[in-house]
Residue, then its C-alpha position, 0 to 999 in steps of 0.5 A: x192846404x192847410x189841413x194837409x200840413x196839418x196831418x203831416x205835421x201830426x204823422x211826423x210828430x208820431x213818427x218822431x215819438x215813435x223811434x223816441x220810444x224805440x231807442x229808449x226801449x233799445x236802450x233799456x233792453x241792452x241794459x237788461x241782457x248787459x245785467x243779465x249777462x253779468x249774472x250769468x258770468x260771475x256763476x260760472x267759474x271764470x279766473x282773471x286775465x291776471x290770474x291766469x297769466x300767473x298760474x301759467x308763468x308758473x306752468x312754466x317755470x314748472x316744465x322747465x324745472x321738470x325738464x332740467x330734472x329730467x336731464x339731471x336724472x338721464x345723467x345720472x343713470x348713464x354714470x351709474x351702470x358705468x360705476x357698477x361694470x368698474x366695481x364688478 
């Protein structure tokens, strides 16, 4: 009896290494692709959260100048033919 605790004693042991070692090799390959990952992203061209919220906050306020303009400039040429039939 002895000699079989022995050998399941040793098994568990190993066993007990071995997902050791795999959760360290996990570990270290997450941190690999994580840093690898990160080199891949700051090559590309990327803009911030921050930065992009900005430069579309001012895509906007651009439409709405536009937009404004447009109505201004619509305005416009419905008075002018009107001035030029008065003066013919």
């Amino acid at each position: 009896m002895q000699t079989s605790n022995k050998i399941f004693d040793d098994i568990a042991k190993l066993a007990t290494g071995a997902v050791g070692a795999a959760h360290s090799v996990k570990a270290e390959m997450e941190d690999h692709f994580r840093a690898w990952l990160d080199r891949q992203l700051s090559q590309m061209d990327l803009v911030s959260r921050e930065e992009f919220e900005v430069v579309r906050d001012m895509a906007e306020k651009a439409r709405l100048e536009n937009e404004a303009l447009r109505a201004e400039i619509d305005a416009l040429k419905k008075k002018t033919p009107a001035k030029a039939a008065k003066k013919a």
